[in-house]
Each structure stands twice: as C-alpha cells, then as structure tokens.
C-alpha positions as CSV (number, residue, x, y, z in Angstrom):
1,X,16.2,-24.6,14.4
2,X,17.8,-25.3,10.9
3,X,21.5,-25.3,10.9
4,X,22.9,-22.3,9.4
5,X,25.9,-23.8,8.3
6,X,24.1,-26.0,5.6
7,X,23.2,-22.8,4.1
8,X,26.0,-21.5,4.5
9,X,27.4,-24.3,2.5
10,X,24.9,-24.0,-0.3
11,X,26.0,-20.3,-0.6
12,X,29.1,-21.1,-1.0
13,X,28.5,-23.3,-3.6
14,X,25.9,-20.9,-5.3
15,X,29.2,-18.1,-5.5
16,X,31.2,-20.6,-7.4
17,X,28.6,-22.1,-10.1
18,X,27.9,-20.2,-13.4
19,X,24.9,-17.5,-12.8
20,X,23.5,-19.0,-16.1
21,X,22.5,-22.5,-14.1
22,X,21.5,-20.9,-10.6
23,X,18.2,-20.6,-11.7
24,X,17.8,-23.8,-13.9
25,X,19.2,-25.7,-10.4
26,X,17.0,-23.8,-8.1
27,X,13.8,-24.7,-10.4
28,X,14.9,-28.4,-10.3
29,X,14.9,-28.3,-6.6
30,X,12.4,-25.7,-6.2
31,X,9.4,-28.8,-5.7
32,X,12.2,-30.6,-2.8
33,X,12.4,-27.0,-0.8
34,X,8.6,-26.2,-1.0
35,X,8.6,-29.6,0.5
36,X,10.7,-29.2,3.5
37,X,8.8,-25.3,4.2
38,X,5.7,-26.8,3.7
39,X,3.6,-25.2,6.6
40,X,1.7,-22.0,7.3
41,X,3.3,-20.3,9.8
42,X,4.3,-17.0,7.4
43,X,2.5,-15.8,4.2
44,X,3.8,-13.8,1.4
45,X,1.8,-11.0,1.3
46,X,2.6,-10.8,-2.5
47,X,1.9,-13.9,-3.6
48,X,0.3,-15.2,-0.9
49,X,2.3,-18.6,-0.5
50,X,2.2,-19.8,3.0
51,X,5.1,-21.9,4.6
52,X,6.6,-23.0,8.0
53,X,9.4,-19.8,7.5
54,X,10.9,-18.3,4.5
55,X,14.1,-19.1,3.2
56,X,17.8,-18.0,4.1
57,X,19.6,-15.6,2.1
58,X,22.5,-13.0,2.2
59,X,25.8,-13.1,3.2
60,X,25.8,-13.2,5.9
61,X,23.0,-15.1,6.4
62,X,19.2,-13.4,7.2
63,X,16.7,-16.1,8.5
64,X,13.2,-15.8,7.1
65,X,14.4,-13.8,4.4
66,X,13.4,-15.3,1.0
67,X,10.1,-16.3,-0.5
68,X,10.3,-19.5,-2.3
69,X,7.6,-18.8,-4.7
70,X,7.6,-15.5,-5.5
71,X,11.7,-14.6,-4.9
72,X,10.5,-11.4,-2.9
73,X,13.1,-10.4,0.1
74,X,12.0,-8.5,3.6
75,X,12.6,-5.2,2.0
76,X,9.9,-5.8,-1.1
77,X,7.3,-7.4,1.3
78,X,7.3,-4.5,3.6
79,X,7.3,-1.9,0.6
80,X,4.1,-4.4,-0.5
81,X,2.3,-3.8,2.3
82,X,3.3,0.3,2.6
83,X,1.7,1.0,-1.2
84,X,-1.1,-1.4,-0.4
85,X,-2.4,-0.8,3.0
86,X,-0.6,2.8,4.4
87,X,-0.5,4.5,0.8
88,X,-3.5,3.2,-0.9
89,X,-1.4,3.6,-3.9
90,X,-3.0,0.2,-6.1
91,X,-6.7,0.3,-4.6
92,X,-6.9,3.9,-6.2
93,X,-9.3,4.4,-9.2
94,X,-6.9,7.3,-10.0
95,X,-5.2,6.9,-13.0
96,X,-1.1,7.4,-12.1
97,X,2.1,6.7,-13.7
98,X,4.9,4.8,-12.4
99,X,8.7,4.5,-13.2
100,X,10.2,1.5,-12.0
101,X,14.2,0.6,-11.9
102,X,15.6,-2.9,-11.7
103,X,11.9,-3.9,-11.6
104,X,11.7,-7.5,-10.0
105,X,9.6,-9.6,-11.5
106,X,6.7,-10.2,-8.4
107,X,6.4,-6.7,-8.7
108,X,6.6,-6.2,-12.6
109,X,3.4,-8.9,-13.1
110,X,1.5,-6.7,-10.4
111,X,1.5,-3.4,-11.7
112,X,1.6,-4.1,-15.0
113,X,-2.1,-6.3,-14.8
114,X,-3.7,-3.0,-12.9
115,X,-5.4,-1.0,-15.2
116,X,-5.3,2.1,-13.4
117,X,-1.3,2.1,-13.6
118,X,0.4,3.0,-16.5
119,X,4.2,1.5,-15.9
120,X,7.5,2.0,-16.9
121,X,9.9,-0.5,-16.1
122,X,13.5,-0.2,-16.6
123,X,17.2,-1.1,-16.0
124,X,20.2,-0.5,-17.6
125,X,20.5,-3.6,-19.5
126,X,16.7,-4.7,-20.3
127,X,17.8,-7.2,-21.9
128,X,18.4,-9.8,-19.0
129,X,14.8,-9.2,-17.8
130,X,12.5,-11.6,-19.7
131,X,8.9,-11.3,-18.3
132,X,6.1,-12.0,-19.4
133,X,3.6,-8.9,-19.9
134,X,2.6,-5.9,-21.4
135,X,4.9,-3.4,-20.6
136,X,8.0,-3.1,-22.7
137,X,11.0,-2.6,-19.9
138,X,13.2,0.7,-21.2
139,X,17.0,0.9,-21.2
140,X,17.5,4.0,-18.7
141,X,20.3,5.1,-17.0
142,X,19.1,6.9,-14.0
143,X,21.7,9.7,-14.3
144,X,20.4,10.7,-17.4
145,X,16.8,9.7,-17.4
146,X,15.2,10.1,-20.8
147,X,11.6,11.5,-19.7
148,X,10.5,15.1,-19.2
149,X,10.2,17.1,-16.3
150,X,7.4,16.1,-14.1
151,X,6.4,12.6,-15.8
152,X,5.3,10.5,-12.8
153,X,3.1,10.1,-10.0
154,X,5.3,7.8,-8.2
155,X,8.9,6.0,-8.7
156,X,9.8,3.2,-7.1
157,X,14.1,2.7,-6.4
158,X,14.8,0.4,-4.2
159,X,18.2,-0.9,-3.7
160,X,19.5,0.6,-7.1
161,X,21.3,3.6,-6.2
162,X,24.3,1.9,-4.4
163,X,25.4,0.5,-7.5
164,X,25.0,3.8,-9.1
165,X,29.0,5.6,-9.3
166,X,27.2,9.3,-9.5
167,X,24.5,8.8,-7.0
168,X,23.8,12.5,-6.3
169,X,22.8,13.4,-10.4
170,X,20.4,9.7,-10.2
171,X,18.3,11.6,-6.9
172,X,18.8,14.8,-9.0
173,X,17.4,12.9,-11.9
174,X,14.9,11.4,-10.0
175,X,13.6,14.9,-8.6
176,X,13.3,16.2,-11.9
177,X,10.7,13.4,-13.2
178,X,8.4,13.6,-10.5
179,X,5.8,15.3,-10.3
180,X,4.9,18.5,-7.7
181,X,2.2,15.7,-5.9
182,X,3.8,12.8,-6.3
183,X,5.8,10.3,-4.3
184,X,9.1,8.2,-4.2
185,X,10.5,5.2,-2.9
186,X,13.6,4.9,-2.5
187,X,15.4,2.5,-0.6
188,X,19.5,1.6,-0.2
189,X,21.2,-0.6,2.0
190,X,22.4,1.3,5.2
191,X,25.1,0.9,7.8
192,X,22.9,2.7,11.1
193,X,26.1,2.3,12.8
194,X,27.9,4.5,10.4
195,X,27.6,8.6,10.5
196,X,28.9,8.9,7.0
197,X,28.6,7.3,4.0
198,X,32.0,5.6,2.8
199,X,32.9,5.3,-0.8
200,X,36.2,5.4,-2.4
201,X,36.1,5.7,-6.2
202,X,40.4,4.7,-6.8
203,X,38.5,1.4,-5.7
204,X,37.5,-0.1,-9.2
205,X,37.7,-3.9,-8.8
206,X,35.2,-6.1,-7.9
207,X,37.1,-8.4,-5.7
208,X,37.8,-4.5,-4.2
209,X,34.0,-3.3,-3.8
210,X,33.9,-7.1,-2.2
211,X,36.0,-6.2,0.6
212,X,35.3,-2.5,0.7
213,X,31.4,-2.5,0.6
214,X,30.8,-6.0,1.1
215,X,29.3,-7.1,-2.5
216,X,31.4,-6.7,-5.9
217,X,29.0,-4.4,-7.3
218,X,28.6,-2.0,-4.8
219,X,30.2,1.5,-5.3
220,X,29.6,3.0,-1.3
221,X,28.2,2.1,1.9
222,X,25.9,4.1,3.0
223,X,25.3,5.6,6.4
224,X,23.3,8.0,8.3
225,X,23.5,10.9,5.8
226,X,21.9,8.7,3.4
227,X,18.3,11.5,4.3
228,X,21.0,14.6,3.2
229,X,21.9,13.4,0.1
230,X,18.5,12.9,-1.0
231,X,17.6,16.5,0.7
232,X,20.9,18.2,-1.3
233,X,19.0,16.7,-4.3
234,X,15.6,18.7,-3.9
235,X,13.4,15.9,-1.7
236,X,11.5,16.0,1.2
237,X,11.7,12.9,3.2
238,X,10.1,11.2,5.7
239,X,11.4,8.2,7.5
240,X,8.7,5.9,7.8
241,X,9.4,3.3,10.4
242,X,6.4,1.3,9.7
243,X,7.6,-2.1,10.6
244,X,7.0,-1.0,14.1
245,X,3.1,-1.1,13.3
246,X,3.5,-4.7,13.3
247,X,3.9,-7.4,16.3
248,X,6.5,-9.3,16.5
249,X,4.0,-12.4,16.0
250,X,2.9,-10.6,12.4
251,X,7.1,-9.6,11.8
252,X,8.1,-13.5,11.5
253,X,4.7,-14.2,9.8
254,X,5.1,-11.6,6.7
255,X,9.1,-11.8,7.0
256,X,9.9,-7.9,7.4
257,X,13.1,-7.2,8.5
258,X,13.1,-5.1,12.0
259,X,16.0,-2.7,10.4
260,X,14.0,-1.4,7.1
261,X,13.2,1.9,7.1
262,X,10.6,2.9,3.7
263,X,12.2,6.8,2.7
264,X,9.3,8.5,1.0
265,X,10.3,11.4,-0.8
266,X,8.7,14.6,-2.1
267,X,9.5,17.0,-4.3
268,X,10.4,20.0,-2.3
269,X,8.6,23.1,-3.4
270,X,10.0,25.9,-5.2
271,X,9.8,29.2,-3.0
C-alpha cells in the first residue's frame, strides 16, 4: 500500500508553489510517475492508459483518483462511460449540439474530433484554456447564458455550479437553452450526510469559503436538496446510480468513485 502521507506531503507542497509551475513540474516528473504506476491493473476508459492504480488526489486524499495521462478524475470517467455505453450519446449518427462549461481538456479533444457533434465549449475566463482544436471556447457566464431558447441537445455541468454565487438563475439558465428532448448533466459535489444545502453569502473570503465549504472557491455545500433546486428550476431528474452496474473488481479497474451519483435532467413539460 503506498503511504498516504508522502502524498500528503507533496500536496502540501503543491498549495504553496505558484499555480504557473504546477504544471511545468508535473510534466518534468510526469515520465518518473508513469514509471512507478507502470502496470495494468486499471485502464482509463478515456484515454485508455493502463497502470498498476491511478494517482492520489484531493484533500483529503482519494486513492485511485487521478489519471496520469489524461488528468480525468472518478467523476469524468464514470460520466465517460454513462454518454458512451448507457446514453449512446457519441455512437449516434444524429447530428446534436452540445454546450459544455469549464470544459476539461480529455473531454474537449473528444467531442470536438466527432463529426456528428457540433460543440460549444465555455468558461468564464476562456482565456486560461489553451487547447488545441477546432472549436473556439466562448466567454459565458452561466447566469446569463448568451444562446436562445432551446439551443441544445445536451449540456454537460459538472462540478461548476458550486462556484456559481446565484446558482438557482445558472439551472434556470440552463433550462431555458435545452431543448424539449434533450438532456443534462449536471453534477456538484454533495455532502449525503447533510439534509440542506449550507451557504452563507456575508462569507466573502477565500481563506473563509476554505474553512466554510472546504475549498477557497466554493460558495455552498451542497446536500440532499441538491434534486429540489434543480426541480424549483424547471428539470426533471433522475438519479442514476450507475456505478452500482459495476463490480467492485471493474470499480478499482476504471477508478469510479462508489459515492457519484450522474443527475440527468429534463426539461419539464409545460402543461
């Protein structure tokens, strides 16, 4: 078993460097770690890299967590696998349209190559995503989303909307640019031990949000009202549990998480 506190340790150390040579360092050392995970015991079902276990990350720690190829987490593998295998959303020869916020870069390369996709990344600051591709990533603030009514086919949100201070006009937002058939994503963080959702806007600092929400630019913790909010907001949702389709053998081999839940929403009909 590798010792969690060397990773803790290297956390550490991460929080305190400049964010502008985290990634410089990490690609230095990037050929030393595929080294020590060299082995085949779990495969990234995005990329496809195979090694003896994924690598830590979080805070606290989550074992088997991070892909050291492609940088996908437990959440983004599963959601991988949900569009692929349960959806059927990119074997489709349908043509559909997809918004996309904070879109990470495994994922940006994918749908942007697929010809039957026509994407629209976007963040509110595109300018710290430098990819490589086609599709020109929009500046979009998802409470005020610049798109008409019914625009796409499915939106993908994961882990976006608990940075967000007015997170009820974002799913408001969000309802409005889907379409009557299509489909969302959209995934947050949640506390399962906690009824309610906590947030406390007089709390403005990060060093606040730190201790409040347990990362700086968090603005809530959500709990298990997280499925009304989206409802007050005009969705259908269904709680997918569909890690449970997997063993425990296949759980450790694609690194899901047991906790992650995929929310697929629908636009509720008008009556």
């Amino acid at each position: 078993m590798i010792n969690n506190s060397i990773f803790n340790l290297i956390y550490k150390i991460k929080k305190i460097i400049p964010n502008s040579w985290v990634l410089p360092v990490y690609n230095l050392l990037k050929p030393l770690v595929r080294l020590y995970y060299q082995g085949n015991d779990v495969e990234c079902p995005i990329c496809k890299s195979k090694y003896k276990m994924f690598r830590p990350y979080g805070n606290p720690l989550r074992m088997n967590a991070w892909c050291i190829n492609c940088g996908s987490m437990e959440r983004h593998r599963l959601i991988w696998n949900y569009l692929l295998l349960q959806m059927d959303l990119l074997n489709s020869n349908k043509k559909i349209k997809v918004l996309h916020f904070a879109p990470q870069n495994f994922f940006y390369r994918l749908f942007d190559c697929n010809m039957n996709i026509e994407y629209v990344p976007c963040d509110l600051q595109p300018e710290l995503f430098r990819y490589r591709g086609s599709s020109k990533i929009h500046k979009v603030d998802i409470t005020n989303i610049p798109f008409e009514n019914n625009s796409f086919d499915f939106i993908l949100c994961s882990h976006v909307l608990e940075h967000v201070p007015n997170d009820k006009l974002a799913m408001k937002e969000l309802n409005r640019v889907l379409r009557n058939d299509g489909f969302g994503i959209f995934m947050v963080p949640i506390d399962y031990n906690r009824l309610h959702t906590y947030e406390d806007q007089s709390i403005t600092t990060p060093e606040g949000r730190l201790r409040a929400y347990n990362q700086s630019d968090h603005v809530r913790v959500y709990g298990l009202d997280y499925v009304q909010r989206l409802e007050d907001s005009g969705f259908e949702v269904i709680q997918d549990n569909y890690v449970k389709r997997y063993s425990p053998d296949d759980i450790f081999k694609y690194g899901f998480s047991h906790n992650d839940i995929i929310y697929r929403c629908f636009k509720r009909p008008i009556t």
